[in-house]
C-alpha positions in Angstrom: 38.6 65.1 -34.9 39.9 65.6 -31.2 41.6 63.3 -29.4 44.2 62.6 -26.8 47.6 62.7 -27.4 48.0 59.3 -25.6 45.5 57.8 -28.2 47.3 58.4 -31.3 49.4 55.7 -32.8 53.0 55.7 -33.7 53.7 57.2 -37.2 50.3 59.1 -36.7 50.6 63.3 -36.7 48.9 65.6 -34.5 48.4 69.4 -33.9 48.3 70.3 -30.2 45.0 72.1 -29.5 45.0 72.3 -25.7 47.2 71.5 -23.0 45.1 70.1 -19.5 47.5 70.1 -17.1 48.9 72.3 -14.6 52.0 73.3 -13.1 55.8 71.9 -13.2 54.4 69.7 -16.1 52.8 72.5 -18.3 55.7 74.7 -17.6 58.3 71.4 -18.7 56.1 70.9 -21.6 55.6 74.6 -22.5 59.7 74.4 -22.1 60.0 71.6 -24.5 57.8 73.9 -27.2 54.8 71.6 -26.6 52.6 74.6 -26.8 48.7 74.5 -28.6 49.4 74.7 -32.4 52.6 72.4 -32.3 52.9 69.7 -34.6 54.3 66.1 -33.0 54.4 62.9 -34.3 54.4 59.5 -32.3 57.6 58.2 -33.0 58.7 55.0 -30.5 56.9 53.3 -28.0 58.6 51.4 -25.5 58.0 47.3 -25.0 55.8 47.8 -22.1 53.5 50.2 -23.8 54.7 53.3 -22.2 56.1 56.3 -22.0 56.3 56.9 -26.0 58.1 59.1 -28.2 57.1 61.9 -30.0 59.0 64.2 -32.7 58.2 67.3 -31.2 59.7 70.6 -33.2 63.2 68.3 -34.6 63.8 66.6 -30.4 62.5 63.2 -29.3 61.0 63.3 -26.4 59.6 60.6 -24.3 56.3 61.3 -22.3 54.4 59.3 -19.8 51.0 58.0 -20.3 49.5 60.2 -17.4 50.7 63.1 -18.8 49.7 62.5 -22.7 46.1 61.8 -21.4 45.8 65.5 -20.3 46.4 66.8 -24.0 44.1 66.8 -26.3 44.9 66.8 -30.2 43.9 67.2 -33.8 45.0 64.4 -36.2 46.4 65.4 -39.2 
């Protein structure tokens, strides 16, 4: 089932199957290896409810709502 990255909860798994958004941020994310294919896990989210954390490829990285909304997943 697909679903946005934004939607999954933390210590849920995911496989990147496409990437919506354009510019500086794909580039950042592509830069990051967030790339379709790419396994991340939810790992921390922050008291107010955003940005969360996500294990992607051994780095924690924190990523903004507006920006996880755009990419659109396959739980594992």
């Amino acid at each position: 089932m697909w679903m946005k990255l934004s939607d999954i909860k933390v210590g849920e798994e995911a496989r990147v199957t496409d990437i919506r958004v354009n510019g500086d941020i794909k580039r950042r994310l592509y830069d990051i290896g967030l790339i379709p294919g790419t396994i991340i896990k939810a790992v921390m989210q922050s008291p107010f409810g955003e940005p969360i954390a996500y294990n992607i490829r051994g780095s924690i990285i924190a990523i903004r709502k507006e920006d996880t909304s755009k990419i659109l997943v396959e739980v594992l």
